[in-house]
VMD Tcl script that builds the backbone (N, CA, C; Angstrom):
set m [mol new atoms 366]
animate dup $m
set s [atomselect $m all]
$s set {name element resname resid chain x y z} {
  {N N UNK 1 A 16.778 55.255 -37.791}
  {CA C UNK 1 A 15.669 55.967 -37.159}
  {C C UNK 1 A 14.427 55.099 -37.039}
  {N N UNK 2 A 14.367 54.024 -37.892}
  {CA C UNK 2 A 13.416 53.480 -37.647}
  {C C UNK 2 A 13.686 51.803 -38.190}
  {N N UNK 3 A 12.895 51.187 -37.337}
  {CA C UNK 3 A 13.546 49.657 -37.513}
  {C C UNK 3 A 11.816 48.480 -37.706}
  {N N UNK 4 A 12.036 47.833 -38.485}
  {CA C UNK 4 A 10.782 47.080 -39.267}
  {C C UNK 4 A 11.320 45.670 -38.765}
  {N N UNK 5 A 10.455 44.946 -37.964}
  {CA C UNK 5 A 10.261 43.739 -37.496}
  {C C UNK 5 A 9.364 42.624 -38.238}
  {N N UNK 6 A 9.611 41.751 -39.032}
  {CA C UNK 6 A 8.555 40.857 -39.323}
  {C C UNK 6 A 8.461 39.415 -39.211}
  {N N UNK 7 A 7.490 39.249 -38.783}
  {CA C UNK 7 A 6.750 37.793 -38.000}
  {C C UNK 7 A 5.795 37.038 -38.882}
  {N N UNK 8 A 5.732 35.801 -38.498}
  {CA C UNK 8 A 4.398 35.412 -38.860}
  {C C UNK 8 A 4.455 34.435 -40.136}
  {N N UNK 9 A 5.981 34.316 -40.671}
  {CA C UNK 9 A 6.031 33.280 -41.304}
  {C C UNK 9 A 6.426 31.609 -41.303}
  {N N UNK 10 A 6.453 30.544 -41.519}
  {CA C UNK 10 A 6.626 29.025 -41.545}
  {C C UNK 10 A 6.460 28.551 -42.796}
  {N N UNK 11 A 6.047 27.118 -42.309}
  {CA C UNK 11 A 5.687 26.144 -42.864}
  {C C UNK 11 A 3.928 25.786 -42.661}
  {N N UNK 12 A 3.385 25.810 -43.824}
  {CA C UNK 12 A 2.047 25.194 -44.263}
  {C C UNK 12 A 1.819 24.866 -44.778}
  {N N UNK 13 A 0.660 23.847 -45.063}
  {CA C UNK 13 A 0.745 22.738 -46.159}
  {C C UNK 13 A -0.198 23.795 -47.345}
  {N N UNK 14 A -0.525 23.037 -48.585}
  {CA C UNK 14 A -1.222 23.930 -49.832}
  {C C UNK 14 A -2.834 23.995 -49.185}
  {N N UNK 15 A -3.515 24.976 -49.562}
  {CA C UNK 15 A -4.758 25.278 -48.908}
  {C C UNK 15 A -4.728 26.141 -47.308}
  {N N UNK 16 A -3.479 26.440 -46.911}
  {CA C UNK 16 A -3.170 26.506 -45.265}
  {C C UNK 16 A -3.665 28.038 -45.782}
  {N N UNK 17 A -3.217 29.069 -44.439}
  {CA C UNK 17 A -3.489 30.189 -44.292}
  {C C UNK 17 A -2.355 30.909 -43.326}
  {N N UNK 18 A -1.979 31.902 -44.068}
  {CA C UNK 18 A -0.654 32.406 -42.852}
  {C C UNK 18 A -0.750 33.835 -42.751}
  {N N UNK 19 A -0.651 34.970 -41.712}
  {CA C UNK 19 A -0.529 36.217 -41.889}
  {C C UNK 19 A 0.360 36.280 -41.069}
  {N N UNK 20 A 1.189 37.433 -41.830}
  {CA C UNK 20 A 2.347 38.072 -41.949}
  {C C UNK 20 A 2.079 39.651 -41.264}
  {N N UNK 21 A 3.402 39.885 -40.211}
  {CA C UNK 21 A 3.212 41.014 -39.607}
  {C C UNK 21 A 4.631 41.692 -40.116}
  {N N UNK 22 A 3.922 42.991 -39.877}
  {CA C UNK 22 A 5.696 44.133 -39.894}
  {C C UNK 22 A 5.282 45.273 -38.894}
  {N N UNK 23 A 6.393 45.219 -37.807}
  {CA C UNK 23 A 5.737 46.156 -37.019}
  {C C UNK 23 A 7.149 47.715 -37.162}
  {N N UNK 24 A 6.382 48.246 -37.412}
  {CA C UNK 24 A 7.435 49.280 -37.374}
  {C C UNK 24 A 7.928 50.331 -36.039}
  {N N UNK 25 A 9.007 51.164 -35.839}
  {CA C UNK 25 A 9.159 51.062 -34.109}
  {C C UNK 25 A 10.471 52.609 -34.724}
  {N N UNK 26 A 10.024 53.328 -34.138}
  {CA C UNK 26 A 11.264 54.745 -33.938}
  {C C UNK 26 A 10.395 55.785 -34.331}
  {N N UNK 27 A 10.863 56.254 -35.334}
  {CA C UNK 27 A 11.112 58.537 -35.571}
  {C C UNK 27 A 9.627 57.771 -36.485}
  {N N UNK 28 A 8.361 57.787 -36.304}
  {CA C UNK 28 A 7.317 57.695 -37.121}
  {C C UNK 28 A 6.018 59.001 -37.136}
  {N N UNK 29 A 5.932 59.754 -37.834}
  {CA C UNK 29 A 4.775 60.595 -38.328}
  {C C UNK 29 A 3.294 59.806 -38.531}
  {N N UNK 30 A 4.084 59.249 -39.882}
  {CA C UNK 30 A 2.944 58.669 -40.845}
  {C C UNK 30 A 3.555 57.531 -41.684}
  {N N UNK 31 A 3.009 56.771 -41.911}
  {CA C UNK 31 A 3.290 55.622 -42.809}
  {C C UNK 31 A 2.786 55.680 -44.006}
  {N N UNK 32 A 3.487 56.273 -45.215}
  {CA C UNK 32 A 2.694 56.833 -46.312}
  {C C UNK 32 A 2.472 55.708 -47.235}
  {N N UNK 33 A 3.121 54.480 -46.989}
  {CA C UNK 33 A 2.514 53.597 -48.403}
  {C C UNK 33 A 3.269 52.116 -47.447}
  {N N UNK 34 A 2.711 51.259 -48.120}
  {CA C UNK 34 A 3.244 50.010 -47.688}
  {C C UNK 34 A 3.082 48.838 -48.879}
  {N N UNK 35 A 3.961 47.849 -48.688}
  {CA C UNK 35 A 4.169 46.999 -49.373}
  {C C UNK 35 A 4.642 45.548 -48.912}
  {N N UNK 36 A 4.416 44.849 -49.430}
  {CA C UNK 36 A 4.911 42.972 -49.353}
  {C C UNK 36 A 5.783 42.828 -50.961}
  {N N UNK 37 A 6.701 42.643 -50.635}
  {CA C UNK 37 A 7.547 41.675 -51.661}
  {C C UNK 37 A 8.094 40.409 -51.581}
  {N N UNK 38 A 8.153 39.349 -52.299}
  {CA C UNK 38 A 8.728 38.356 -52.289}
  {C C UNK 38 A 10.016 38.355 -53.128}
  {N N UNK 39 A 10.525 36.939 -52.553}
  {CA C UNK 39 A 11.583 36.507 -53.772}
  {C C UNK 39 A 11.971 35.144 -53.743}
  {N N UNK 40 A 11.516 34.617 -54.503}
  {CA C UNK 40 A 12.255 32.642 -54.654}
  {C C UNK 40 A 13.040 32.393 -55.075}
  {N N UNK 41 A 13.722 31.310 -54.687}
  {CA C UNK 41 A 15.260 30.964 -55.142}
  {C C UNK 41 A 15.148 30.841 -57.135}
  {N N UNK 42 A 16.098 31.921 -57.121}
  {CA C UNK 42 A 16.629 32.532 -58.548}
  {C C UNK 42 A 15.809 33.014 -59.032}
  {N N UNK 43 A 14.960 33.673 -58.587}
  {CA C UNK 43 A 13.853 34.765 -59.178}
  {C C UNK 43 A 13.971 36.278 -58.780}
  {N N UNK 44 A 13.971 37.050 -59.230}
  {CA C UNK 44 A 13.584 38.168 -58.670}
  {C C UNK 44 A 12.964 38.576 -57.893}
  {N N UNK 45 A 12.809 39.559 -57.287}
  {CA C UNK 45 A 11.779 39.783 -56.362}
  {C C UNK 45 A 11.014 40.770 -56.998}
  {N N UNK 46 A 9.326 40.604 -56.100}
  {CA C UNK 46 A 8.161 40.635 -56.812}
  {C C UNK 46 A 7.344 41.533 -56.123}
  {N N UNK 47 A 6.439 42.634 -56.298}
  {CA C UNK 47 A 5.617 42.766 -55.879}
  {C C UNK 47 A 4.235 42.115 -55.451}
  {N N UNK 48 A 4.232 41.745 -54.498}
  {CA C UNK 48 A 2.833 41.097 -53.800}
  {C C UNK 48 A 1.636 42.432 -54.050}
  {N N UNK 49 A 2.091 42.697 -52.651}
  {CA C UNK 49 A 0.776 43.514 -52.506}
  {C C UNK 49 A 0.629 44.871 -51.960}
  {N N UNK 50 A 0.292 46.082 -52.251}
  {CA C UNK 50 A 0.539 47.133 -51.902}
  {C C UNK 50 A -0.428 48.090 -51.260}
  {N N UNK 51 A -0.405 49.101 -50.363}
  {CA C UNK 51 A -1.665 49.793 -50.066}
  {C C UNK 51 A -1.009 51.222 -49.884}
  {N N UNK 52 A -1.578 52.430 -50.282}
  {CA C UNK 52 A -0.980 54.060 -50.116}
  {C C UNK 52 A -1.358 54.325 -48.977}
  {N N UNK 53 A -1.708 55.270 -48.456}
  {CA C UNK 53 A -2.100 56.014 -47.333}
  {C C UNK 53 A -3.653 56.479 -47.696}
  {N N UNK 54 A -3.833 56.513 -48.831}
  {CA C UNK 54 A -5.313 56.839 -49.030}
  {C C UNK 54 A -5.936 55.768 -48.851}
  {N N UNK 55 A -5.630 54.518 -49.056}
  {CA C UNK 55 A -6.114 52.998 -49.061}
  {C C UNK 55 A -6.551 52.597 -50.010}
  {N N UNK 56 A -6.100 52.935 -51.114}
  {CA C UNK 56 A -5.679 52.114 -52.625}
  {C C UNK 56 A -4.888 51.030 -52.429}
  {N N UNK 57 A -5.195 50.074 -53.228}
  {CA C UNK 57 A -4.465 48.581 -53.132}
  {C C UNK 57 A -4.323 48.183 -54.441}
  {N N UNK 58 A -3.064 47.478 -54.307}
  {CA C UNK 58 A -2.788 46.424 -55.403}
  {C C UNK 58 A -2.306 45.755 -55.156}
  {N N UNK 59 A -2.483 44.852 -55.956}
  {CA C UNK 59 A -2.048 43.179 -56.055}
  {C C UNK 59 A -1.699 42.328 -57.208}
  {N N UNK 60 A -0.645 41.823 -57.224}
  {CA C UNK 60 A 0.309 40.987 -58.382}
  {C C UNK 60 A -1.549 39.914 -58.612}
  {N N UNK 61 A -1.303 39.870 -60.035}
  {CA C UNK 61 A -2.514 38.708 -60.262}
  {C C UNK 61 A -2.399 37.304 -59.991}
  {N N UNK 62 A -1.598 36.526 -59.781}
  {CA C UNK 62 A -1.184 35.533 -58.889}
  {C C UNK 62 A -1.691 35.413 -57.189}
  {N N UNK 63 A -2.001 36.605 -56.699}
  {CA C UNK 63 A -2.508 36.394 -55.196}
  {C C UNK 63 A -3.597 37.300 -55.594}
  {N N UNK 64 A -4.319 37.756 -56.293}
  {CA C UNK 64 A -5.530 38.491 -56.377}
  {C C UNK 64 A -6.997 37.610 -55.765}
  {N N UNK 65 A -7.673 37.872 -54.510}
  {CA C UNK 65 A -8.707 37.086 -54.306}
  {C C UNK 65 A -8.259 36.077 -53.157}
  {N N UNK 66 A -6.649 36.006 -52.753}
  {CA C UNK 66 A -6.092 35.167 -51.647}
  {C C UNK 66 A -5.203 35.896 -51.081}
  {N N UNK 67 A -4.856 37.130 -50.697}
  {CA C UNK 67 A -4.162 37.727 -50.355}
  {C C UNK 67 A -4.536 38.974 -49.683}
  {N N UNK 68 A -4.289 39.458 -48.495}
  {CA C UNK 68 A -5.101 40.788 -48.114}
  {C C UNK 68 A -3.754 41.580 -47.199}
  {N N UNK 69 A -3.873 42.649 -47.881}
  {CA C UNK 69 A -2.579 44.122 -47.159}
  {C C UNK 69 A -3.695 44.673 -46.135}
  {N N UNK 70 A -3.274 44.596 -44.961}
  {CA C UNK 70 A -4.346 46.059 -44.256}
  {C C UNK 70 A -3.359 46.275 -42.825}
  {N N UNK 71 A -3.601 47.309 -42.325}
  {CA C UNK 71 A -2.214 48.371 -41.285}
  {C C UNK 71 A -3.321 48.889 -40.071}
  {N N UNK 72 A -2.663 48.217 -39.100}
  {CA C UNK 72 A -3.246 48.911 -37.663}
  {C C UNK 72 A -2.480 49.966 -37.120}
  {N N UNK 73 A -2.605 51.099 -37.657}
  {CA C UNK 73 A -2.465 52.545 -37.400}
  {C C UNK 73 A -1.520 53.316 -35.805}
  {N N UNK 74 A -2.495 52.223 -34.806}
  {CA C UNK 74 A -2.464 52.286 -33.530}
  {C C UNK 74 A -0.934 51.848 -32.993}
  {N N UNK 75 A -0.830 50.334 -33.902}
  {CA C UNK 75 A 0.505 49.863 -33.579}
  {C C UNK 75 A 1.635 49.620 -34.666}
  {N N UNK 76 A 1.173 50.905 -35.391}
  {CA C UNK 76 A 2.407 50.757 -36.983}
  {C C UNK 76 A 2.539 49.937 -37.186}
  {N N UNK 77 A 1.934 49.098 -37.584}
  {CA C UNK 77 A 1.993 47.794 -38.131}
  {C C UNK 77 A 1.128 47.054 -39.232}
  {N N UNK 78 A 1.484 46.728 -40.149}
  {CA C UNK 78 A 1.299 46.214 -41.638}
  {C C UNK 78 A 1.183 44.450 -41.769}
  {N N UNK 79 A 0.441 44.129 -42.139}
  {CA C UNK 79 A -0.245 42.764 -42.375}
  {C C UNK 79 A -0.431 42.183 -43.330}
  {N N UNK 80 A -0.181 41.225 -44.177}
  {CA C UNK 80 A -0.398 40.237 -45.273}
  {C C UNK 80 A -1.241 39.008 -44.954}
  {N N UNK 81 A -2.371 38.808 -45.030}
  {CA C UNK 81 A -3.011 37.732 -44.766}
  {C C UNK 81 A -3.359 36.894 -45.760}
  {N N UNK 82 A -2.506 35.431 -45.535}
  {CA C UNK 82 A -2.435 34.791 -47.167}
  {C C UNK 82 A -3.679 33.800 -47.074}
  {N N UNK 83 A -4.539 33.487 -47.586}
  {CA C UNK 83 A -5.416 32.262 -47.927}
  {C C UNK 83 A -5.184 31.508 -49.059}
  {N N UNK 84 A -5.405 30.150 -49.012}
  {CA C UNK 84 A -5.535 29.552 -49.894}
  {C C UNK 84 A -4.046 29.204 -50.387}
  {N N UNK 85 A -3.194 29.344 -49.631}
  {CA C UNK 85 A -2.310 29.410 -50.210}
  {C C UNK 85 A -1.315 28.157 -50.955}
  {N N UNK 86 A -0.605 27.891 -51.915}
  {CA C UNK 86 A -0.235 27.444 -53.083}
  {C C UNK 86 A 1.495 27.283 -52.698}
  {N N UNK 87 A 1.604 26.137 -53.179}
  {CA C UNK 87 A 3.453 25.955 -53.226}
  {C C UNK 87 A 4.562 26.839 -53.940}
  {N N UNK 88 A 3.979 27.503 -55.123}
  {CA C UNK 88 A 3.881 28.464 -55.910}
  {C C UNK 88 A 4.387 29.933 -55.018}
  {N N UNK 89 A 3.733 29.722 -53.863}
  {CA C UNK 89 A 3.658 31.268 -52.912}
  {C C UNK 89 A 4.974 30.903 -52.250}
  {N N UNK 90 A 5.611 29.609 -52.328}
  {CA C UNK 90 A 6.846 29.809 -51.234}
  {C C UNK 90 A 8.334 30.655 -51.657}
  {N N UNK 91 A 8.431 31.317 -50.463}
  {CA C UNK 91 A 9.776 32.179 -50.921}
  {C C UNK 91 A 9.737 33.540 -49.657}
  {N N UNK 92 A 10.540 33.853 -49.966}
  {CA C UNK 92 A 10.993 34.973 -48.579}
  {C C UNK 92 A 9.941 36.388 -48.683}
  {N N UNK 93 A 9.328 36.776 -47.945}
  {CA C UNK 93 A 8.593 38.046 -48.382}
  {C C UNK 93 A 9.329 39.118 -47.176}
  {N N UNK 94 A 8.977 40.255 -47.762}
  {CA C UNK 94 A 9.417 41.514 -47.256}
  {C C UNK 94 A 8.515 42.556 -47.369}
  {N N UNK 95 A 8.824 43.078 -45.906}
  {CA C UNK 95 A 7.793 44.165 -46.234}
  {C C UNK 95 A 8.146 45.356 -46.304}
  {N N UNK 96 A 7.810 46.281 -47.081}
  {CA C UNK 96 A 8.657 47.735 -47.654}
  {C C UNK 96 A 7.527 48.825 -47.162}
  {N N UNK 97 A 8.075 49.536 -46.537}
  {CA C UNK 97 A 7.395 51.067 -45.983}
  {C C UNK 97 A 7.968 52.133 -45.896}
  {N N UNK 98 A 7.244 52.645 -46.565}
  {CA C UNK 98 A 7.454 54.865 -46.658}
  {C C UNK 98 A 7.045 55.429 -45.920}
  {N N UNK 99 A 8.227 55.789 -44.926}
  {CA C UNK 99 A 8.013 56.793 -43.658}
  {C C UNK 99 A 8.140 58.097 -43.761}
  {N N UNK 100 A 6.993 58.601 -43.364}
  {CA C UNK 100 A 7.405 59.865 -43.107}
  {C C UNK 100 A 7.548 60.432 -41.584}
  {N N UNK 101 A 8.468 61.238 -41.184}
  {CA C UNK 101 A 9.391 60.891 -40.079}
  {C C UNK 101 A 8.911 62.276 -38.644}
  {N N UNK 102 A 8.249 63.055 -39.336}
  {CA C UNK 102 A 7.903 64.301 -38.401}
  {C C UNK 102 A 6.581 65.029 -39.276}
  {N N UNK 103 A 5.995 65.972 -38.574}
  {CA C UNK 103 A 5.070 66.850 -38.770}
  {C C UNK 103 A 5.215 67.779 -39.750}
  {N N UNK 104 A 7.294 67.748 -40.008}
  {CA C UNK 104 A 7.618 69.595 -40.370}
  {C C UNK 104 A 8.105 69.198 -41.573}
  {N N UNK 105 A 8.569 68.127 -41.348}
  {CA C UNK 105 A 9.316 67.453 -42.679}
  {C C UNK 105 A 8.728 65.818 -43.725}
  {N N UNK 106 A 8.256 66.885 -44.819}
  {CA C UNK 106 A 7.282 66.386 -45.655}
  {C C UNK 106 A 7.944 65.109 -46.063}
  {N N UNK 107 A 9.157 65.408 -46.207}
  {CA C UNK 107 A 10.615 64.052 -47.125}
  {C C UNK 107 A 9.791 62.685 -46.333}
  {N N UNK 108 A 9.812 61.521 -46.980}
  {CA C UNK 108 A 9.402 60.060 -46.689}
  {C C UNK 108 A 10.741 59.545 -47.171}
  {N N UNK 109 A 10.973 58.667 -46.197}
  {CA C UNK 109 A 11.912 57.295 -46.383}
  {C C UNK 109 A 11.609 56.216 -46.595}
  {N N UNK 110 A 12.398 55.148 -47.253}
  {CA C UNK 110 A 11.716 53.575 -47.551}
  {C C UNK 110 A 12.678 52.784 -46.258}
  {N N UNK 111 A 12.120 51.794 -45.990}
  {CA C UNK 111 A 12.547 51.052 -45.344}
  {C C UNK 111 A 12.009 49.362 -45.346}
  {N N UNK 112 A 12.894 48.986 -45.654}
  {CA C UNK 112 A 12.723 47.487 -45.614}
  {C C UNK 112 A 12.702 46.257 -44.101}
  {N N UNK 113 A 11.852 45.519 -44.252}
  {CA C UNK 113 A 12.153 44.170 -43.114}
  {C C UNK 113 A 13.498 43.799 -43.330}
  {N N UNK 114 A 13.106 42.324 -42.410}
  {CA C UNK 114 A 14.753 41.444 -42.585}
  {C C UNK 114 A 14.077 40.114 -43.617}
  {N N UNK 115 A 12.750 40.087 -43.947}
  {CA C UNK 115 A 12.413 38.724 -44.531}
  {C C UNK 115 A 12.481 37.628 -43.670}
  {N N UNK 116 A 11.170 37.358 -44.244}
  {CA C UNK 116 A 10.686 36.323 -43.483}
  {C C UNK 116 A 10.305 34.762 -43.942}
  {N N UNK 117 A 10.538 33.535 -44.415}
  {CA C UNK 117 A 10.291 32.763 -44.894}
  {C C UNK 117 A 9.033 32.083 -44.604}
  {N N UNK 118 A 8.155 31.944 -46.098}
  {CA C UNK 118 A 6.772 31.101 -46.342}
  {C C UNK 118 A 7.180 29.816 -46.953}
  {N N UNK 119 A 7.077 28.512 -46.909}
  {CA C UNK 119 A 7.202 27.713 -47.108}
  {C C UNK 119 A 5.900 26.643 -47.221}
  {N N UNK 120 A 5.334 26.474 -48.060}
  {CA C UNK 120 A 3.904 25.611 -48.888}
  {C C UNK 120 A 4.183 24.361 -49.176}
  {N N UNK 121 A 3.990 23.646 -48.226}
  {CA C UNK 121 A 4.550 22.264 -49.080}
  {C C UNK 121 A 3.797 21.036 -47.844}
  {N N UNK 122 A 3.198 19.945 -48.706}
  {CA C UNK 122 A 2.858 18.685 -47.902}
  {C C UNK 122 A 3.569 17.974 -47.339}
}
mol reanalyze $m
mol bondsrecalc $m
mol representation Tube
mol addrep $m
């Protein structure tokens, strides 16, 4: 019912700057929460950065102060804007969103990207 597109990742050197898109596209109401996750080779995956629908945010302390979540409403679509960014930051991110799907029906779904690769390196 609904399908999550994300863009906007490469290669940049340490200090570069990259933002990250997720555009979301089908059965959409409301977008009740959103999220960025990563994951590096043999690590788990991580919470980055998160925002609700009220516009509460959080952020892993590792990108706190270089990292910004914010959602253009207009075109369902969710944003990670990295600064400053660190070799440390390279690894696949994903972006995770709770849909809610109609007017009548309160139920929210999660839905994940396909991942997108950041890569930090001189």
């Amino acid at each position: 019912q609904v399908q999550l597109v994300e863009s906007g990742g490469g290669l940049v050197q340490p200090g570069g700057s990259l933002r990250l898109s997720c555009a979301a596209s089908g059965s959409i109401f409301r977008i009740n929460a959103m999220g960025w996750y990563r994951q590096a080779p043999g690590k788990q995956r991580e919470l980055v950065a998160a925002r609700t629908v009220g516009g509460n945010t959080n952020y892993a302390d590792s990108v706190k102060g270089r990292f910004t979540i914010s959602r253009d409403n207009a075109k369902n679509t969710v944003y990670l804007q990295m600064n400053s960014l660190k070799p440390e930051d390279t690894a696949v991110y994903y972006c995770n969103l709770v849909i809610r799907h109609t007017l009548y029906n309160p139920t929210a779904q999660d839905y994940w990207g396909q991942g997108t690769q950041v890569t930090v390196s001189s």
